[in-house]
N, C-alpha and C positions, 0 to 999 in steps of 0.2 A: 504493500500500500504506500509505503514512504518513495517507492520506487517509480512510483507511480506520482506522484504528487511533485516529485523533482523536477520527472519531466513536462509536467504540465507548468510548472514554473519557467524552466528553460524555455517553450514552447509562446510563455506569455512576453519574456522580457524579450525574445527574437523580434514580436511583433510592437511591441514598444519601442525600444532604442530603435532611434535614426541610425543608416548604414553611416561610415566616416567615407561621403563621397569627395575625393580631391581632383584636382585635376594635375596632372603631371605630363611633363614628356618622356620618350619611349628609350631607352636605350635597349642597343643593340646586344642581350648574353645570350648565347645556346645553353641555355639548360637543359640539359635533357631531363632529371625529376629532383627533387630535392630530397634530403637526407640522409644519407650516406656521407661518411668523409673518407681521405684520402685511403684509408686501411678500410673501407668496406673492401668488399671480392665480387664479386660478380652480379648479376641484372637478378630483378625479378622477374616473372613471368609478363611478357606483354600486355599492358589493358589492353578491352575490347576496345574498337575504334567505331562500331558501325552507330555511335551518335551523330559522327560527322555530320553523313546526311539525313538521318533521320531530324537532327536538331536542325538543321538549316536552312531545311529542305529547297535544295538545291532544281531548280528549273530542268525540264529532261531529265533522263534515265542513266542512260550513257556517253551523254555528253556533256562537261568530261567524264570519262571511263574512269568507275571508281575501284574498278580492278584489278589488286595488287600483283606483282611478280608475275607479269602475263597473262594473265588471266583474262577471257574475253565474255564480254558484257551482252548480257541478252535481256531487253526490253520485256518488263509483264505488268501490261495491264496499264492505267494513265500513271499511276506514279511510283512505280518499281522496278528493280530488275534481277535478273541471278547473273552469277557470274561462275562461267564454266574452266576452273580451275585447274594447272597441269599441274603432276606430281609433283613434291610430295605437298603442296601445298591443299587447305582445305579455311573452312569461314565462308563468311557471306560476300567477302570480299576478298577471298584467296592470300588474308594477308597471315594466314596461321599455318609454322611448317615445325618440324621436328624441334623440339628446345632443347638445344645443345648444350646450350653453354646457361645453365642455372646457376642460382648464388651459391657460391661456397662450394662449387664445384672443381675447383681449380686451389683451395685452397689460399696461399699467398702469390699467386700467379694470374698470369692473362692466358682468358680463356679464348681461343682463336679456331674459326671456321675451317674446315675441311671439304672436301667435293669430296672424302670416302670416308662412310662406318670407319668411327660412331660420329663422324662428321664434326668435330674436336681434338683440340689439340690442348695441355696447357703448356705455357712457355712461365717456368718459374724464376723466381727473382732469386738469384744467388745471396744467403746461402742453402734458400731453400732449393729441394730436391723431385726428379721429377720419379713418379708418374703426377703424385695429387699435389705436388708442391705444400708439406704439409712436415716432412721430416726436416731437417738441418743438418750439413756435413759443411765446416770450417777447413778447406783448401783439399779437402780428402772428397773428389778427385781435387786437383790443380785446376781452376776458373781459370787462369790466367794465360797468354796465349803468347807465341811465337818466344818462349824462353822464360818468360815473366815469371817472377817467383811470388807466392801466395805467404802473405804476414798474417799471421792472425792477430787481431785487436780484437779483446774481448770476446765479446758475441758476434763480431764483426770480421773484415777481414780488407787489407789492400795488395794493390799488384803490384812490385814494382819491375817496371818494366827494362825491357836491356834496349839502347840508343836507338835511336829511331823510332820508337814506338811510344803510343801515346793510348789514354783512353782507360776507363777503368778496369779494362780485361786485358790491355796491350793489343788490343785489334785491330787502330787507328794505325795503318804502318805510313813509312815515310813518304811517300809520292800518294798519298793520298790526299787528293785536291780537286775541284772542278774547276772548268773552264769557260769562258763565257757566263752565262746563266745559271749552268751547269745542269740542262736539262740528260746532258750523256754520261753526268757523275753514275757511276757505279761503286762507288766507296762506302765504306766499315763504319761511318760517323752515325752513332742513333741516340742523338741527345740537341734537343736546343739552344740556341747560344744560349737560354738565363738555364741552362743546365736541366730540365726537366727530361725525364727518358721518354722516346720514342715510344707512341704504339706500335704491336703490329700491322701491317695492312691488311691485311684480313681477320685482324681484331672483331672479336662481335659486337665490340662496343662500337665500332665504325660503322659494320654493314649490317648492324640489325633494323634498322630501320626500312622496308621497302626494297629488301635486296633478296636476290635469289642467292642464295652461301653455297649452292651446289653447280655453279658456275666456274672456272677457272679463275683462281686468284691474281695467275701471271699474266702481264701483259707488255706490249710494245715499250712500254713508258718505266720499265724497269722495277713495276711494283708486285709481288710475292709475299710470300711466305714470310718475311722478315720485317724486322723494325729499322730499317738504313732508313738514312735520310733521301728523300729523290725530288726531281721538280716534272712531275709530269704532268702540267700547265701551261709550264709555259712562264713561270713567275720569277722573279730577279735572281733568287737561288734555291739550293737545294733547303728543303722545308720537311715538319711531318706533324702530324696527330701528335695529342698528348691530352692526357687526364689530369684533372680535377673536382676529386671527388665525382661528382656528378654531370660534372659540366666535360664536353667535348672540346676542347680548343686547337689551334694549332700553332706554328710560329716557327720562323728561320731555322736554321742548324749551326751549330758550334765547325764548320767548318770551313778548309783553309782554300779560297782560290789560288789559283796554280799561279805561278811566277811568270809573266810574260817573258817570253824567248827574247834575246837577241842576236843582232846580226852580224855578233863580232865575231871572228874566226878563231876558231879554237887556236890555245898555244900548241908548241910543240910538244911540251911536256901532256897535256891534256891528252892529245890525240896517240898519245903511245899506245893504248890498249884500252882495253875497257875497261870500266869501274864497277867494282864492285858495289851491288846494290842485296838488300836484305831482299827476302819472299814476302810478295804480298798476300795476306788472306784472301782466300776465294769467297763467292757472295753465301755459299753455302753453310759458312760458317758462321750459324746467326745464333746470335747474343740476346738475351732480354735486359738486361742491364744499362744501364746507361755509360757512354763513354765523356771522362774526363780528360779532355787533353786541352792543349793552350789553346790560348784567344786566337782566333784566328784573320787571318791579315787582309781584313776587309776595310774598305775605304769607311775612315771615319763618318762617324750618321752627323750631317748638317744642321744646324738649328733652322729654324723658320726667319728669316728675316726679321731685323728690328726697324727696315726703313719700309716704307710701301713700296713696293715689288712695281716693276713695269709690266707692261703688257705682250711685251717683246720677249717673257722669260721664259725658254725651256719649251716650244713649240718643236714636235720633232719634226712634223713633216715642212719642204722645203714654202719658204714663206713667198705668197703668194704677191703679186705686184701689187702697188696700192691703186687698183682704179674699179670700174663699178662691174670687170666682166670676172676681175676674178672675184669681188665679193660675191657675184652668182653661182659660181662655181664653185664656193664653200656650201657646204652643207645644203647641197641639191637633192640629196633624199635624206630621208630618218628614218628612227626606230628600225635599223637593221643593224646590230652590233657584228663585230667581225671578232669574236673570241681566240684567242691564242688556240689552245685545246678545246673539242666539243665536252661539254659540262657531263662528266658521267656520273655513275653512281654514289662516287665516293664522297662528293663535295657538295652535292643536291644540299642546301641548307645551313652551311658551313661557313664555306670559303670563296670569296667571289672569283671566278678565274680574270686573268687579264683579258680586257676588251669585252667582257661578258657586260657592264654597265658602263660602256662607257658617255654617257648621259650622268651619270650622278657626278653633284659639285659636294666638297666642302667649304660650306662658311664659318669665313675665321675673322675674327674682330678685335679689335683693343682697344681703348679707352682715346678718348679723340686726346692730341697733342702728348701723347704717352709715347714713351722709346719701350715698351711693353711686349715681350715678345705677342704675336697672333693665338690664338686659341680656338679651336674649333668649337664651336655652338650649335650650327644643324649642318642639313641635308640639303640639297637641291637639283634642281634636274635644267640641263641644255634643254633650249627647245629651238632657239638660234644664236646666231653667232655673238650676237651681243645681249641674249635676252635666258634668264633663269628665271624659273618658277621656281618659290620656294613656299613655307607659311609663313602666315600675317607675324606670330608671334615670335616669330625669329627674326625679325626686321627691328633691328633698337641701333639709337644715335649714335654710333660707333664708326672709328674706321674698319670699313668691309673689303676683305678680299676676296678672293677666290679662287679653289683649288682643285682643276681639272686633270682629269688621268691617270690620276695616281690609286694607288691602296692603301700606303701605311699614311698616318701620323707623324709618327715620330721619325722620318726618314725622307728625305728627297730623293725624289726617283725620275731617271731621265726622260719617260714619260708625262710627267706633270708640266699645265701652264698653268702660271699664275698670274691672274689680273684683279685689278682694282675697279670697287664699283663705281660707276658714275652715278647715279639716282635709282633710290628705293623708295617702290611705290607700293604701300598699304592699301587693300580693297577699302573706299571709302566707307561700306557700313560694317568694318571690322567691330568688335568686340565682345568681353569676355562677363561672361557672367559664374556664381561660383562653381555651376554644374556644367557646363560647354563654353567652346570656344564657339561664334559663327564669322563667318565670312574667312575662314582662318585662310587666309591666300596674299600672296604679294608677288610682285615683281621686280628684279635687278637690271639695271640697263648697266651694261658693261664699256670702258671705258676700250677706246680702241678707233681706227681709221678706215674712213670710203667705207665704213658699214662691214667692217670685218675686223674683230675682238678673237674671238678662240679661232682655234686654226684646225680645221679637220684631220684627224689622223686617226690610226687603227683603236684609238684610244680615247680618243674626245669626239663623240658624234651628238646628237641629236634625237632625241626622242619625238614620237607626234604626238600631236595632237588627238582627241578621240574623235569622232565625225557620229559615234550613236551610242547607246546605253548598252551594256554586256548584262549577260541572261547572270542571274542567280547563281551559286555554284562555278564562277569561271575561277577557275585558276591563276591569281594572277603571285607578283615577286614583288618585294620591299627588300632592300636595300642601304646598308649605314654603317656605321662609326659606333654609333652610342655614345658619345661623348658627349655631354652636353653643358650649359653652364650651370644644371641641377647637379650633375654629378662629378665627381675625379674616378669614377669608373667608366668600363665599358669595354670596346678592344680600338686596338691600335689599326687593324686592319681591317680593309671595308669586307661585310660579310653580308650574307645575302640568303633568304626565305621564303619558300610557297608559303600564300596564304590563299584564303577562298574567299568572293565577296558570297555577303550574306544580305537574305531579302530584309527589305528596312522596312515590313511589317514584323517581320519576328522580332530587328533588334530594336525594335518600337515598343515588346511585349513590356508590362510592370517591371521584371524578373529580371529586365537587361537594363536599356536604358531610357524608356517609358517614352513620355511626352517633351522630351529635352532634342530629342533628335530632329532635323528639317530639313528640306531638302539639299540643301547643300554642303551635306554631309552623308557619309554613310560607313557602313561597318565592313570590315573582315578579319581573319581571323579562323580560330577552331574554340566555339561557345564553350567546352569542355575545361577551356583554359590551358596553358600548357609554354611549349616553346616557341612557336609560331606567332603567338597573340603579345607576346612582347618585344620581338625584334623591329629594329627598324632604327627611323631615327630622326628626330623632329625636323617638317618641311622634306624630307628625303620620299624618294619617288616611290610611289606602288604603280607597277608598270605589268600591261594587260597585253595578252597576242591576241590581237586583229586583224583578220585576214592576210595573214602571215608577218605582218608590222608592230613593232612593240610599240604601245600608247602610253602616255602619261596618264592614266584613270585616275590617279585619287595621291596629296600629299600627307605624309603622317601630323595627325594634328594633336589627337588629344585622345584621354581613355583615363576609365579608371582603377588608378593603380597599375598592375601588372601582369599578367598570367592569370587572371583573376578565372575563375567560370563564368560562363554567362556574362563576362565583361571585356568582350574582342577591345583591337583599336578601333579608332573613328577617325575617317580619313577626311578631306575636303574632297569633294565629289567635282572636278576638274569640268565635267562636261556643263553645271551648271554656268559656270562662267566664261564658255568660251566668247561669246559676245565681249565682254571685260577686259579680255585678253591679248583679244585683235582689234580691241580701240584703242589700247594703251600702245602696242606696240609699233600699231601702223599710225597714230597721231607722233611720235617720236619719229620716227622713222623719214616722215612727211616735214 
């Protein structure tokens, strides 16, 4: 009876107290679920997912196809469908297959996908031991490799290694460097430069999301079976996966580019014979451990300017004459990105590949007559050479720049332009009330000559404009930083999200976000809550495939709180304003 009495208490004060509804902007974390820290072990069993569309309910059956790992969608009825699943896959959406890798099944190890019985593998952390990584052996066998001799410390142990070798197993050998980019590295490095260990690539914790694990792990791009660092994107260098806790991340590698050659001609002495060099580890030789070895000799990271930047900076492609035919001949079509690598399975959600957005700006500001280094605050998106969309509430009295092409933050990348604003234009019926933002939209007219400011290249293009309304249930991508002047978190590098728009009679219901919503707004997301519904990153693009062209549909505006259930974002719904957009742009212009 008291048990009973409790909850009718609980039950009363849920509908008494006010929710604590704020308004905040979105930064950009992949969580994957909360709870766990760094020494939990392995996933729990997948939630069901099929709220998606039952919560959303998403216009059409199978389009989009809500059918995981191949599976093909067959229409029943006005508002259902089945989907006709291949082995060993099974669910209502083909998205449930063999659970390989369970918590605690792996012990103190990473539990990593297989294409054969029992379709698992664990790869243990030294000093533990395999099959279940659960025993401990202190240098008994020897961890340490090419001669390295095993110390034991404590309960612990270090290698040290004989000359030329580096890494905390001595795996790192000496001519172990990449070149260029270093997309053709094949080297021994599985640690990030702030020292975190490599996952595997065929980690579950990588491909359990939407991936078929009974696929071939190896591919063209040098990725396996192993935790090496690789760059099969295409991105400045060799990069990889890494955990925390819960969270999925990624980041550089602690390794060394190669020496540029020169052209001087060997002495005599040189050319007498050849030099002895150590044996390199073969790639088979994989390690779960992370490798320590020296800093390695990468061109110092550049600060951001402390004076305002020209317009002239860091434009790769060859700069165009200043008169009115090549201003036409910039950005003569949009929304067609030119990606380095085609986006696969492994980074869907992650990591944005190079040229995959390149439309998204960062805005970065300082304090007006400040020597202040810039600071990034939001997102924004090309739409032409001199013109960003961005939101209303990221527009404040600031010196404004802007930062084209690039990925990281904290790094200059010979991809990036940077230019300075000329005028920002605030939608005249902007403002904020404590439960929404409306009219959240604004404009940057960018500073620059004959009507050409950014400069087209594989990396800086142009998004369009939308020309009609997308069905319910489209799939579209958000894109951002998270950094913003709410937070000193987020990440360094631009990351990037499916989300789904969702019908604005649902996110109209009490439950979400009632009578505050209007039309020039609207919702997406997973109502479930989760990692999807908080990425992004304030004014940064949500960007839709129409008729094969990627749109500008909607900018990240506002939402409450984070991950919430039943609390998606809420975007500025782009199409309500397109009349606004093309009087602003084409009265300047004129």
């Amino acid at each position: 009876m008291n048990l009973k009495l409790l909850f009718l208490c609980l039950f009363l004060a849920v509908l008494i107290i006010p929710a604590d509804v704020r308004i905040q902007t979105f930064y950009v974390v992949f969580q994957v679920l909360d709870g766990l820290t760094d020494d939990d072990d392995d996933d729990d069993d997948e939630p069901n997912t099929d709220w998606i569309f039952e919560i959303q309910e998403p216009d059409g059956r199978c389009n989009p196809n809500p059918c995981l790992n191949n599976g093909v969608c067959e229409e029943k009825g006005k508002k259902n469908f089945k989907c006709d699943c291949p082995k060993p896959f099974k669910g209502r959406k083909c998205e449930k297959g063999p659970k390989a890798c369970r918590r605690g099944r792996c012990g103190r190890g990473e539990c990593v996908l297989t294409s054969t019985p029992p379709f698992y593998e664990c790869k243990c952390k030294e000093p533990f031991q395999p099959p279940r990584c659960r025993t401990v052996a202190l240098c008994e066998p020897n961890p340490c490799k090419n001669g390295g001799r095993c110390v034991r410390d404590d309960m612990d142990f270090d290698c040290e290694c004989t000359p030329g070798y580096s890494g905390r197993f001595c795996h790192v050998g000496p001519d172990d460097c990449y070149e260029d980019n270093g997309e053709s590295y094949r080297g021994n490095v599985s640690e990030t430069d702030d020292g975190k260990e490599c996952l595997y690539w065929n980690s579950h914790f990588i491909l359990e999301k939407g991936v078929n694990p009974f696929s071939s792990f190896e591919d063209e791009d040098g990725l396996g079976p192993h935790n090496f660092c690789r760059n099969p994107d295409g991105d400045m260098m060799p990069w990889c996966f890494f955990r925390r806790g819960r969270k999925l991340l990624w980041d550089y590698c602690d390794v060394t580019e190669c020496p540029e050659p020169t052209d001087v001609a060997p002495t005599e002495e040189v050319s007498a014979g050849p030099q002895p060099t150590a044996p390199k580890p073969t790639e088979s030789e994989t390690h779960t451990a992370a490798a320590t070895k020296q800093p390695p000799t990468k061109p110092p990271t550049p600060e951001k300017p402390s004076e305002a930047p020209s317009t002239s900076a860091k434009p790769t492609a060859a700069q165009p004459t200043s008169n009115a035919t090549a201003a036409l001949e910039q950005f003569s079509t949009c929304g067609k990105p030119q990606p380095k690598k085609p986006i696969t399975r492994i980074y869907g959600g992650l990591k944005a590949i190079p040229g995959a957005q390149p439309w998204q700006v960062s805005l970065q500001v300082r304090p007006k007559g400040s020597n202040q280094l810039y600071r990034h605050i939001c997102g924004g998106v090309l739409i032409k050479s001199c013109w960003v969309l961005t939101a209303g509430h990221c527009v404040e009295p600031s010196s404004n720049i802007l930062v084209l092409g690039g990925l990281t933050l904290n790094s200059e990348e010979p991809t990036e332009q940077t230019l300075q604003v000329e005028e920002a234009i605030k939608h005249e019926d902007y403002r904020e009330t404590p439960s929404a933002v409306y009219n959240d939209i604004a404009l940057l007219r960018l500073k620059g000559s004959n009507g050409v400011c950014a400069h087209e290249t594989q990396f800086v293009k142009t998004a369009c404009l939308p020309d009609a309304p997308l069905n319910d249930g489209t799939e579209c991508t958000i894109s951002g930083w998270g950094a913003t002047e709410n937070s000193s978190y987020g990440s360094n590098h631009l990351l990037d999200a499916k989300v789904m728009l969702i019908s604005q009679e649902k996110c109209s219901e009490a439950k979400i976000y009632g009578s505050v919503l209007d039309d020039t707004m609207f919702c997406a997301g997973y109502l479930q809550g989760g990692v999807d519904s908080c990425q992004g990153d304030s004014g940064g693009p949500l960007t839709c495939d129409q008729n094969s062209t990627h749109v500008i549909y909607g900018l990240v505006s506002w939402g409450d709180q984070c991950g919430r259930k039943n609390k998606p974002g809420v975007y500025t719904r782009v199409t309500h304003f397109l009349d606004w957009i093309k009087s602003k742009t084409e009265t300047a212009a004129a």
